[in-house]
C-alpha positions as protocol buffer text, in pm:
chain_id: "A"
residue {
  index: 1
  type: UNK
  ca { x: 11021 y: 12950 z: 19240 }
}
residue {
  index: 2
  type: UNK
  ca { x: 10999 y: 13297 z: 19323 }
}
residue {
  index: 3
  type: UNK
  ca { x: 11214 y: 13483 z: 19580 }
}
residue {
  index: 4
  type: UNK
  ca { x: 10853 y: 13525 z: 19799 }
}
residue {
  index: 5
  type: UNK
  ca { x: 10750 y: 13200 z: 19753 }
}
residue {
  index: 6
  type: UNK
  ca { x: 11114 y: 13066 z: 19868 }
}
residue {
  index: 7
  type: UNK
  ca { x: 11103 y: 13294 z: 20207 }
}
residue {
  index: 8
  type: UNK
  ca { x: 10740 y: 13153 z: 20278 }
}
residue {
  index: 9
  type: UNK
  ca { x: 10914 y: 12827 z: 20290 }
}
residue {
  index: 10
  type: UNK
  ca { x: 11213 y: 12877 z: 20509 }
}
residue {
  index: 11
  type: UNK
  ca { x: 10968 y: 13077 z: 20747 }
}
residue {
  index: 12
  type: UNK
  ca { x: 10703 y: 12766 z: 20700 }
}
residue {
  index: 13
  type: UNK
  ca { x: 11046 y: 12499 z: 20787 }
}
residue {
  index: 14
  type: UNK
  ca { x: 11154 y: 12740 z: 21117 }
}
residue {
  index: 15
  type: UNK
  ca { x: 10816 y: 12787 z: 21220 }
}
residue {
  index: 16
  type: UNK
  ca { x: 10839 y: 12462 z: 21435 }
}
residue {
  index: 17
  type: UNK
  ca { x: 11156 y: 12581 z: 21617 }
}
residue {
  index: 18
  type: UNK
  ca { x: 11488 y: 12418 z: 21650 }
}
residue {
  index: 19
  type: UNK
  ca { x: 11673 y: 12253 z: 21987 }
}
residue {
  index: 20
  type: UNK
  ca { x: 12064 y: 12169 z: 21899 }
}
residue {
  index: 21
  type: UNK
  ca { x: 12007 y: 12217 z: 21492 }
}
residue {
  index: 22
  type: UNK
  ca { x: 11709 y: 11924 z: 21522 }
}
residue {
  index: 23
  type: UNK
  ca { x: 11389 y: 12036 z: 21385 }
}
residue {
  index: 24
  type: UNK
  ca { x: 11127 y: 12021 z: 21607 }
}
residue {
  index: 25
  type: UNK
  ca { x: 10833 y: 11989 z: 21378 }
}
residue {
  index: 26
  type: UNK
  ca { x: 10668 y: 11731 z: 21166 }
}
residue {
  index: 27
  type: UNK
  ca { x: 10662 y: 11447 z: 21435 }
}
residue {
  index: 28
  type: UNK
  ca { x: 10463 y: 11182 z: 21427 }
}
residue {
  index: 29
  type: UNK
  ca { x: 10255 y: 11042 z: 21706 }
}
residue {
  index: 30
  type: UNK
  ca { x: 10483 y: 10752 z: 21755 }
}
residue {
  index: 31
  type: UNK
  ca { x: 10790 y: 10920 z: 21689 }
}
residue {
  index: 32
  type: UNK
  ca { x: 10656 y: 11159 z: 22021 }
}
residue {
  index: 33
  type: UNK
  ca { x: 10638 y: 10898 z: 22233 }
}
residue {
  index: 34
  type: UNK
  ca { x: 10953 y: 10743 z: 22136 }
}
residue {
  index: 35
  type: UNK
  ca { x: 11162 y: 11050 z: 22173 }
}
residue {
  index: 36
  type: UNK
  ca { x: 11001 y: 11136 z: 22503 }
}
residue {
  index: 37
  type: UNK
  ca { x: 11055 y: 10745 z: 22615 }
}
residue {
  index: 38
  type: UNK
  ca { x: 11439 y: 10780 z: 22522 }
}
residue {
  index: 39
  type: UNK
  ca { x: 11444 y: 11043 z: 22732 }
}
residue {
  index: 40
  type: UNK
  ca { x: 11335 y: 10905 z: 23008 }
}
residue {
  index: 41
  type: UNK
  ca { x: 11564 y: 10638 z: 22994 }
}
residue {
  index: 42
  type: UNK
  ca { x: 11885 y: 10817 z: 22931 }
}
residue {
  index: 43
  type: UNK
  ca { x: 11815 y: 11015 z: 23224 }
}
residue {
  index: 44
  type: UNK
  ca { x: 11735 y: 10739 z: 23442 }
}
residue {
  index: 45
  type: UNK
  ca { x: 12050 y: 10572 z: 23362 }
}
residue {
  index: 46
  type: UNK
  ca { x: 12256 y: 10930 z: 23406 }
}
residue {
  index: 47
  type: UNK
  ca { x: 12123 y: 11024 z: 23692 }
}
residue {
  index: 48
  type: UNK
  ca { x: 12210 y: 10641 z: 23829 }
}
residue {
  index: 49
  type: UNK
  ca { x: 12562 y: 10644 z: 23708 }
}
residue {
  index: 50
  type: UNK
  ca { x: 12616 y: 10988 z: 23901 }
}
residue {
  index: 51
  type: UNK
  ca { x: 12437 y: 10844 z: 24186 }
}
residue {
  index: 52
  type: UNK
  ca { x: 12623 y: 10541 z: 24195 }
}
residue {
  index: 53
  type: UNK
  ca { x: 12953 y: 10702 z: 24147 }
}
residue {
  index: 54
  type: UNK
  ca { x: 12893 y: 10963 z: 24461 }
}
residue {
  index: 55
  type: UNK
  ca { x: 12707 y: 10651 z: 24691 }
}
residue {
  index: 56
  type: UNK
  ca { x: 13083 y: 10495 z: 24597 }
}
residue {
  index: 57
  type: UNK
  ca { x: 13294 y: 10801 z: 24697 }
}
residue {
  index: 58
  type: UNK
  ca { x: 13031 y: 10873 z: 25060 }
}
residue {
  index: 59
  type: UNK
  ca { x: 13119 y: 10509 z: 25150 }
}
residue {
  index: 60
  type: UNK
  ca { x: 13494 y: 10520 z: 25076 }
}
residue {
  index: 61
  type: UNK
  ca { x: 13528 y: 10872 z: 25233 }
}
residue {
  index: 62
  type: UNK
  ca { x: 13349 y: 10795 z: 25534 }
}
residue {
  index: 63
  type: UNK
  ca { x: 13341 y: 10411 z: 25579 }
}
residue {
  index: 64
  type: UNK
  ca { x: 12969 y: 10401 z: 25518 }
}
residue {
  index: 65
  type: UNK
  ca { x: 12813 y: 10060 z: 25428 }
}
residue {
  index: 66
  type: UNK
  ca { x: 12477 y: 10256 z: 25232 }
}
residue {
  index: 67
  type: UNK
  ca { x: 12341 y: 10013 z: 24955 }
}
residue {
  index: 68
  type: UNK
  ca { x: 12404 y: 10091 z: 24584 }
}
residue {
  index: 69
  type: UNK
  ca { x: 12003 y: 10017 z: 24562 }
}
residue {
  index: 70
  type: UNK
  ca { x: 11923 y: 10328 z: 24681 }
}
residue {
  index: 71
  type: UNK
  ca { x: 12058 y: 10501 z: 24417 }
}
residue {
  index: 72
  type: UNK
  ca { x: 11831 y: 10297 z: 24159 }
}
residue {
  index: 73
  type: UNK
  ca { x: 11505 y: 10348 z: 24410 }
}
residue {
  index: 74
  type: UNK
  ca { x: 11517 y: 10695 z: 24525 }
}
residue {
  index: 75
  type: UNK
  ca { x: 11762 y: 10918 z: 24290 }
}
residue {
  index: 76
  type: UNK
  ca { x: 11735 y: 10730 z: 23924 }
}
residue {
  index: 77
  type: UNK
  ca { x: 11376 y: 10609 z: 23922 }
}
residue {
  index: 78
  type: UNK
  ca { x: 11206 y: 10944 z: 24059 }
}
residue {
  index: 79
  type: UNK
  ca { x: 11407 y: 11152 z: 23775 }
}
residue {
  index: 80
  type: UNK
  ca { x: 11352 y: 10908 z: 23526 }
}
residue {
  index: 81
  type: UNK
  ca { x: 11020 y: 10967 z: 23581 }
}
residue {
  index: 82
  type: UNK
  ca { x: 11004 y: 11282 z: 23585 }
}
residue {
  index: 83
  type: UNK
  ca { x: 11179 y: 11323 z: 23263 }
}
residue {
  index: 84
  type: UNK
  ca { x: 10959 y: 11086 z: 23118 }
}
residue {
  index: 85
  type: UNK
  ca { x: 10666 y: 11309 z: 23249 }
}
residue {
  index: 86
  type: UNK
  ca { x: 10783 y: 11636 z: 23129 }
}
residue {
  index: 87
  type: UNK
  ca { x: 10908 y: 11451 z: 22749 }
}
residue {
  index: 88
  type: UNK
  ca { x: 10586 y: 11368 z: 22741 }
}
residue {
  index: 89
  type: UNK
  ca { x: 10420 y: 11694 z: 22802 }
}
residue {
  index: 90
  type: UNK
  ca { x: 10676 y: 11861 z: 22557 }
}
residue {
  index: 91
  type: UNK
  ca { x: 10684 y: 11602 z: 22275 }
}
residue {
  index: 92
  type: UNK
  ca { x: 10247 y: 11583 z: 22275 }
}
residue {
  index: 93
  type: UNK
  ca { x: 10249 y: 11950 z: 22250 }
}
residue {
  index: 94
  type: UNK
  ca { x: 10506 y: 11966 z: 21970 }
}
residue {
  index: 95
  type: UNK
  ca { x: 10284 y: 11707 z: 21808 }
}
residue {
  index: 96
  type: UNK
  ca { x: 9953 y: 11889 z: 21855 }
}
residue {
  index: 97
  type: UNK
  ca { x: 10113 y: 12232 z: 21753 }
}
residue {
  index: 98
  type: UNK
  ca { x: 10205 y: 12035 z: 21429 }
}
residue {
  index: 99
  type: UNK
  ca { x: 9897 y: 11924 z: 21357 }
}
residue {
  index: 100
  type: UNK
  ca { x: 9728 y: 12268 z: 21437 }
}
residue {
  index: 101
  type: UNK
  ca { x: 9953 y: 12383 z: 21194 }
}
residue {
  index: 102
  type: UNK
  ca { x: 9877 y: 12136 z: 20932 }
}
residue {
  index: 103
  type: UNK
  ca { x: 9520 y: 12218 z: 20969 }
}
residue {
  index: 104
  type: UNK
  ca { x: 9594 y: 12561 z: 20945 }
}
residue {
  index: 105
  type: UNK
  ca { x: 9771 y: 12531 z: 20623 }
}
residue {
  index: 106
  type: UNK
  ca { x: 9484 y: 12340 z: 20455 }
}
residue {
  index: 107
  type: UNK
  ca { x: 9209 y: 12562 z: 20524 }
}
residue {
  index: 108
  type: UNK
  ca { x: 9452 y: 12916 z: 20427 }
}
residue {
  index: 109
  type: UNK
  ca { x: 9486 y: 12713 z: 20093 }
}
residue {
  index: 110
  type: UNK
  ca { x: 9161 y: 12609 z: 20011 }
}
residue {
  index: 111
  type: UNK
  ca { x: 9013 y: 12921 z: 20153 }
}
């Protein structure tokens, strides 16, 4: 392999970008959806555990009797959600980019 040939690689691998050292090319479809619903979830259950955890320190402080439900209902489920919404956006366009760039590739070869 030539020294050209071995830079058109590396530029070909870091084309797709990188978030923490993870690639973020060569996804699959279901792989997209997975990620996006793990994200979603972890954030639902973050943003309920921080919820929870301040609901418990308002009712100690003050002597407030607020249910630990709202925390689930109205902090964890709406960013959940919206995590899930904007994964979703993120990981279909990382997916679509890849398979522009797939495309791409096969037509610059044959052509």
């Amino acid at each position: 392999m030539s020294r050209d040939q071995g830079t058109e690689n590396a530029q070909r691998r870091s084309a797709g970008g990188k978030i923490l050292g993870f690639p973020l090319a060569g996804f699959s479809l279901f792989q997209c959806l997975l990620l996006a619903a793990a994200t979603g979830f972890f954030t639902f259950f973050l943003v309920t555990t921080l919820a929870i955890f301040a609901l418990l320190a308002w009712n100690l402080a003050g002597r407030h009797a607020v249910n630990y439900a709202v925390s689930y209902r109205y902090v964890g489920f709406p960013a959940g959600i919206a995590a899930l919404a904007a994964a979703l956006v993120f990981f279909l366009a990382v997916w679509i980019k890849g398979k522009m760039g797939k495309a791409e590739n096969r037509t610059n070869e044959t052509g």
